[in-house]
Backbone as JSON Lines, residues from 0, in Angstrom:
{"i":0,"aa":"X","n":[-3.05,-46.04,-23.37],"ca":[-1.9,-46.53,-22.64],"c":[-0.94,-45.4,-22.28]}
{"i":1,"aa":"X","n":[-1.02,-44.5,-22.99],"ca":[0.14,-43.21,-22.94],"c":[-0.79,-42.67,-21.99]}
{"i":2,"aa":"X","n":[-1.8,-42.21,-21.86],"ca":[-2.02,-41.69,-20.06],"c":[-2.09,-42.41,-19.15]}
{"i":3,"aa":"X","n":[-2.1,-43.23,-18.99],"ca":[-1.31,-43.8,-17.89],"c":[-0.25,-43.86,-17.48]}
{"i":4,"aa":"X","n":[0.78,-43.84,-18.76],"ca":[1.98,-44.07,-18.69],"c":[2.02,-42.62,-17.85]}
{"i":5,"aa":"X","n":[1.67,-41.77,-18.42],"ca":[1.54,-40.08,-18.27],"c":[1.15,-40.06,-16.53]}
{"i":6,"aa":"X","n":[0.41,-40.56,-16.32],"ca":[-0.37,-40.66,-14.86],"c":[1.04,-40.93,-13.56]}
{"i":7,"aa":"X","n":[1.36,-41.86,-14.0],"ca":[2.44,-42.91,-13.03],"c":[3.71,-42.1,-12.97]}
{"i":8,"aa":"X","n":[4.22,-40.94,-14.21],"ca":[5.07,-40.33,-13.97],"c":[4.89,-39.14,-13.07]}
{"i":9,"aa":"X","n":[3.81,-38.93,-13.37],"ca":[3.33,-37.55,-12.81],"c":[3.23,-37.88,-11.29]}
{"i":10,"aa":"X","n":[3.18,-39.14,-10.88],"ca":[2.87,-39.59,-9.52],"c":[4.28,-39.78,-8.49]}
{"i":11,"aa":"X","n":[5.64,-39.56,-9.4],"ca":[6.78,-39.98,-8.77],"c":[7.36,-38.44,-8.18]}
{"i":12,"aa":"X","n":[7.81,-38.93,-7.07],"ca":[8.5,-38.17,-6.05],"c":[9.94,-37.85,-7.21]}
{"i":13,"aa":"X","n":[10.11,-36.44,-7.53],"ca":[11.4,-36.09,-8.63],"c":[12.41,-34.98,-7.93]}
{"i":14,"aa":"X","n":[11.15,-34.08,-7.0],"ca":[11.89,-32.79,-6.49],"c":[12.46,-32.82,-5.53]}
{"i":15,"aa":"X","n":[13.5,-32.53,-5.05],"ca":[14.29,-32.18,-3.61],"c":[14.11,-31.1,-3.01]}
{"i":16,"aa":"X","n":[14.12,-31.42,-1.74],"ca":[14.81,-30.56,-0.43],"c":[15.25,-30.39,0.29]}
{"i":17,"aa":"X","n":[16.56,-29.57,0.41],"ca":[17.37,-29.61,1.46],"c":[17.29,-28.55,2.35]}
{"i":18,"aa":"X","n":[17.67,-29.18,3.82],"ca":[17.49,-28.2,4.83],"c":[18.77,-29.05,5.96]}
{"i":19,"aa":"X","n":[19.02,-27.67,6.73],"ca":[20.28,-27.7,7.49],"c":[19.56,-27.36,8.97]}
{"i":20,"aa":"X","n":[19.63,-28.78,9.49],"ca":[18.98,-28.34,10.7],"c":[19.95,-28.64,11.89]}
{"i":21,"aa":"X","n":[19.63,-28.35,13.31],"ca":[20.47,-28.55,14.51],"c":[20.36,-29.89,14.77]}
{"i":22,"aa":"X","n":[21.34,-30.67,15.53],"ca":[21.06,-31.85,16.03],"c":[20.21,-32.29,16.77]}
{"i":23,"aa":"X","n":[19.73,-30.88,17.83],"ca":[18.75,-30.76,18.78],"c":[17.46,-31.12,17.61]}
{"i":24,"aa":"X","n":[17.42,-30.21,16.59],"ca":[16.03,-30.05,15.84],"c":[15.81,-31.96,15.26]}
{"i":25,"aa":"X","n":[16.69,-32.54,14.77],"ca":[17.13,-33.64,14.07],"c":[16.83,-34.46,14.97]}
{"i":26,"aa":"X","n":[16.74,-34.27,16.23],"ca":[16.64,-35.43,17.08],"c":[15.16,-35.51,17.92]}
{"i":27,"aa":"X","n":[14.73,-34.1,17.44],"ca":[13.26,-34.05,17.76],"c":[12.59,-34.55,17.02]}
{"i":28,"aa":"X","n":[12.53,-34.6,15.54],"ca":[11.87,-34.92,14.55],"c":[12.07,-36.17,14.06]}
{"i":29,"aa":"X","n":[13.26,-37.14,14.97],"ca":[13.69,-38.49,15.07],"c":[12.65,-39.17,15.95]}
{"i":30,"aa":"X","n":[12.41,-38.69,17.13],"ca":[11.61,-39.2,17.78],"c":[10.11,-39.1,17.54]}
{"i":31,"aa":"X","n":[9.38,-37.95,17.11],"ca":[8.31,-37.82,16.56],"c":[7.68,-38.67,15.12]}
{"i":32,"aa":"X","n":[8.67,-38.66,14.33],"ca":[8.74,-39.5,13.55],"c":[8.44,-41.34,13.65]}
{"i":33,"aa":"X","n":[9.36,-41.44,15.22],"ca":[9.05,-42.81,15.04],"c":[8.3,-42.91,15.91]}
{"i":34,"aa":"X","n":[7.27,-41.89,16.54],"ca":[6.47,-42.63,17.8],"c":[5.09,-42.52,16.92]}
{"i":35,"aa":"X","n":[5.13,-41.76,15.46],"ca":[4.06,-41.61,14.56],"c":[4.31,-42.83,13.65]}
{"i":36,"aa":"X","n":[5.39,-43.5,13.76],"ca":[5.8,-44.77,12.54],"c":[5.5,-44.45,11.44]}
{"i":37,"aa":"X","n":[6.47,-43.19,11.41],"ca":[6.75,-42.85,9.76],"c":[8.01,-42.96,10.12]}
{"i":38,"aa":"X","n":[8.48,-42.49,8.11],"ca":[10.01,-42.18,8.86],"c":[9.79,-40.62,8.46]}
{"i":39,"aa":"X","n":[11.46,-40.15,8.64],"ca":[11.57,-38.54,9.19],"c":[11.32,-38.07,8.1]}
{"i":40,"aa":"X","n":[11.42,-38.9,6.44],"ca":[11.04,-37.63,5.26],"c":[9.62,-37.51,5.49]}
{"i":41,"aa":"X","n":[8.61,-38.73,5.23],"ca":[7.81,-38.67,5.84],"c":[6.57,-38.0,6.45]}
{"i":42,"aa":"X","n":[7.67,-38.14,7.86],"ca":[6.8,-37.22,8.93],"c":[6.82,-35.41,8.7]}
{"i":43,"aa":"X","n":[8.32,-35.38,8.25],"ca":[8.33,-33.53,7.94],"c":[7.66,-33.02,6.58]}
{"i":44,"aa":"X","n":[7.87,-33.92,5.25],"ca":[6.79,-33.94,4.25],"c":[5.55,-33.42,4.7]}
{"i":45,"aa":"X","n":[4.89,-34.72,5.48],"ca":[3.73,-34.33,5.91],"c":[2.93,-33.59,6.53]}
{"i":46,"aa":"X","n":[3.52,-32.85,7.74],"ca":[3.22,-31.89,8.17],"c":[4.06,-30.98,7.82]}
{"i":47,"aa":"X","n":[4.14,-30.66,7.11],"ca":[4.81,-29.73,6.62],"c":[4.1,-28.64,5.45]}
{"i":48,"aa":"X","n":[3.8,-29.89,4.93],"ca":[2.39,-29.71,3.49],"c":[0.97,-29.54,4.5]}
{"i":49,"aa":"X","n":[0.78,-29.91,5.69],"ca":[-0.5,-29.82,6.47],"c":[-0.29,-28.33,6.56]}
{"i":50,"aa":"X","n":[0.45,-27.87,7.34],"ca":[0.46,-26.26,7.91],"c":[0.67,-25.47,6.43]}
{"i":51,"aa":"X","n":[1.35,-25.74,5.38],"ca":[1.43,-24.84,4.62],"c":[-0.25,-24.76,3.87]}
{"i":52,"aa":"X","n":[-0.96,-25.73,3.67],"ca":[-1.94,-25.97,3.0],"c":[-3.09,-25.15,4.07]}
{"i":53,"aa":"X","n":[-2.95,-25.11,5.63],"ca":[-3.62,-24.25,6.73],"c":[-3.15,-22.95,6.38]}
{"i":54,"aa":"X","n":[-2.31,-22.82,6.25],"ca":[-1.78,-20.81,6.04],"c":[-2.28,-20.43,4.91]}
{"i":55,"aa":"X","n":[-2.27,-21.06,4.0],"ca":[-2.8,-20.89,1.89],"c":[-4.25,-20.32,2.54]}
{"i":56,"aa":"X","n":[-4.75,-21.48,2.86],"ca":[-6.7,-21.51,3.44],"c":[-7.07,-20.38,4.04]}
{"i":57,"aa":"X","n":[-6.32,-20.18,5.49],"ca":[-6.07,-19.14,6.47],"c":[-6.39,-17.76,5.59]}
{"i":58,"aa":"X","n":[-5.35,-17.55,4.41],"ca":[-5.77,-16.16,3.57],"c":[-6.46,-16.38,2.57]}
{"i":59,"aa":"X","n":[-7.3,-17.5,1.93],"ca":[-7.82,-16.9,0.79],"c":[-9.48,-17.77,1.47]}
{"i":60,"aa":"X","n":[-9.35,-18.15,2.13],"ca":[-11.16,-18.62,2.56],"c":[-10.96,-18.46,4.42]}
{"i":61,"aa":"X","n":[-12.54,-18.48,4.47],"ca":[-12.59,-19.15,5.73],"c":[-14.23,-19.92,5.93]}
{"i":62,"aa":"X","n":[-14.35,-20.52,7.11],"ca":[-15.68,-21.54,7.3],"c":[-16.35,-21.03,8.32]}
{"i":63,"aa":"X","n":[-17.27,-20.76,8.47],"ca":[-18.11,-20.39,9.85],"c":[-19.18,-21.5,10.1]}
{"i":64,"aa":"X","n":[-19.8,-21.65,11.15],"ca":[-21.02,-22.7,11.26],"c":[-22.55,-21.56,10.79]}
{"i":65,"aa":"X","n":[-23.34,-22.51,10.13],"ca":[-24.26,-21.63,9.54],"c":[-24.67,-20.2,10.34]}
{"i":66,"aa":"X","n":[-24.89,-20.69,11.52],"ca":[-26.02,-19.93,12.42],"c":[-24.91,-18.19,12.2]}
{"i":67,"aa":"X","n":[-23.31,-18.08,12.8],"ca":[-22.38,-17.41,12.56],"c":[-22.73,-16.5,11.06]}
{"i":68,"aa":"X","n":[-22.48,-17.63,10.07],"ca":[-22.32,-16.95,8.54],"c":[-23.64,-16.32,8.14]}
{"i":69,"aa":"X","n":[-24.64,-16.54,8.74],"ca":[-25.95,-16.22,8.62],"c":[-26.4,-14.33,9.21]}
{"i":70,"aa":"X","n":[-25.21,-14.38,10.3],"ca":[-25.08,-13.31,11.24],"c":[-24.36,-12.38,10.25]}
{"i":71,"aa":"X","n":[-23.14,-12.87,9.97],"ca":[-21.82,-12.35,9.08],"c":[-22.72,-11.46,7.78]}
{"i":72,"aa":"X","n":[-23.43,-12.25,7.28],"ca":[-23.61,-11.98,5.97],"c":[-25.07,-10.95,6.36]}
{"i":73,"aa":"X","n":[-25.75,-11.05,7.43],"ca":[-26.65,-10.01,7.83],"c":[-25.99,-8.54,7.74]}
{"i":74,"aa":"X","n":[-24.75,-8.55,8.15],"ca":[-24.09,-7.52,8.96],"c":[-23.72,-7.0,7.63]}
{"i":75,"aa":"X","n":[-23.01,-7.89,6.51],"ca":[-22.98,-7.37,5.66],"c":[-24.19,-6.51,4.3]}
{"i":76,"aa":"X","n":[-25.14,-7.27,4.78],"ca":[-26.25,-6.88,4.26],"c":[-26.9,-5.09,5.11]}
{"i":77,"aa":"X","n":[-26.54,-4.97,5.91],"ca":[-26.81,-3.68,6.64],"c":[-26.01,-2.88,6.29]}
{"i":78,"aa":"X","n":[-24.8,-3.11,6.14],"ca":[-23.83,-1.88,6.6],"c":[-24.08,-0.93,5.05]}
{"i":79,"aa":"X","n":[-23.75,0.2,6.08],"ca":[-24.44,1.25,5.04],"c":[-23.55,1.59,4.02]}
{"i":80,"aa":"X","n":[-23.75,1.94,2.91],"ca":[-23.35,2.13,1.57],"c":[-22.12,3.63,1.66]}
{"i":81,"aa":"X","n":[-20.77,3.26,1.03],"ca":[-20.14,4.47,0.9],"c":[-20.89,5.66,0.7]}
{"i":82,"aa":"X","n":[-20.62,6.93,0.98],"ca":[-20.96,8.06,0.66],"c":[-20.0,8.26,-0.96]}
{"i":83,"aa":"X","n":[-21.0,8.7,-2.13],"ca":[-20.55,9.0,-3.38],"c":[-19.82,10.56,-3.08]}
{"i":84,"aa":"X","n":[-18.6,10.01,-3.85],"ca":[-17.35,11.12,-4.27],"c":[-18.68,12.77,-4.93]}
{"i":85,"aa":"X","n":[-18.6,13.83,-4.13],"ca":[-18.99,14.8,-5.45],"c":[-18.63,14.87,-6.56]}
{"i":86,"aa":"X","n":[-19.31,14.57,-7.49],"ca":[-19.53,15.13,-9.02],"c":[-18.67,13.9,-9.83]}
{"i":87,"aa":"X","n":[-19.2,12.42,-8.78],"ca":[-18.91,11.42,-9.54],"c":[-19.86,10.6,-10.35]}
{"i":88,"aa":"X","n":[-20.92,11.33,-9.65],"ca":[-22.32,10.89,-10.76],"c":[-22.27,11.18,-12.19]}
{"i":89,"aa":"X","n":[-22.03,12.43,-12.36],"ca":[-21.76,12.95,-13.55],"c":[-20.6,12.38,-14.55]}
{"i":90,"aa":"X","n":[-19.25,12.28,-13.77],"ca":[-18.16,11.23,-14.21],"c":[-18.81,10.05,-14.99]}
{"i":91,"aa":"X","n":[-19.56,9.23,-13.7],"ca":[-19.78,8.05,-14.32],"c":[-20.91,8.27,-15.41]}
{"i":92,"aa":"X","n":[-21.6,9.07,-15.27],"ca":[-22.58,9.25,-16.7],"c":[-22.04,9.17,-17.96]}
{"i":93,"aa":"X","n":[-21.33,9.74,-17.91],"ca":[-20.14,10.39,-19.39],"c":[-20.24,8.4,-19.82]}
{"i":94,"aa":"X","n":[-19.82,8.67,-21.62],"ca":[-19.93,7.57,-21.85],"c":[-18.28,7.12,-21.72]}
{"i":95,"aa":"X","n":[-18.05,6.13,-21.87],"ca":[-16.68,5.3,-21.9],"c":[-16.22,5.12,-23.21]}
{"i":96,"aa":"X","n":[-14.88,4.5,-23.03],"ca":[-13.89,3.56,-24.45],"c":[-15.05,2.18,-24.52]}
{"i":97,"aa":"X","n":[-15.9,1.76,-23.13],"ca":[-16.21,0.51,-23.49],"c":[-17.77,0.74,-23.5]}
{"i":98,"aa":"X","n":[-18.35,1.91,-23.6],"ca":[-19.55,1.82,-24.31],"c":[-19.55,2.21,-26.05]}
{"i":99,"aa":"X","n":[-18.47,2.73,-26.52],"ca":[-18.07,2.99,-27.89],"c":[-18.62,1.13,-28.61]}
């Protein structure tokens, strides 16, 4: 019964935000709002969380159609290997703190 209880709180709208907008801006997002039949928290909530959740995506993934990612990941499979630093072979030979 206590996770649920736990569930239903976790589900309530608690946080605020305020924003100071123009009347011009206020009256755009009046009408958009109601020709989408939301209302204005709503409608700016919602797209609001759409584009931020597109920009998050935008930098940490992206999607290609197979045939593309198939190409992508060829290209990556070719491209030729850094040229090794001189006398980093030897560096890395040496043993480490984490082969101890």
């Amino acid at each position: 019964m206590e996770i649920a209880s736990q569930a239903r709180t976790d589900n309530r709208r608690n946080d605020r935000l305020k924003l100071r907008i123009s009347q011009e801006q206020r009256h755009t997002l009046d009408e958009a709002a109601a020709i989408s039949g939301m209302s204005v928290s709503d409608f700016v909530l919602g797209h609001a969380t759409d584009a931020a959740r597109d920009l998050l995506a935008d930098g940490t993934s992206f999607v290609l159609p197979a045939e593309r990612w198939n190409a992508f990941v060829a290209m990556l499979d070719g491209y030729p290997r850094p040229v090794p630093v001189p006398g980093s072979a030897a560096l890395l030979a040496r043993p480490s703190v984490r082969d101890e």
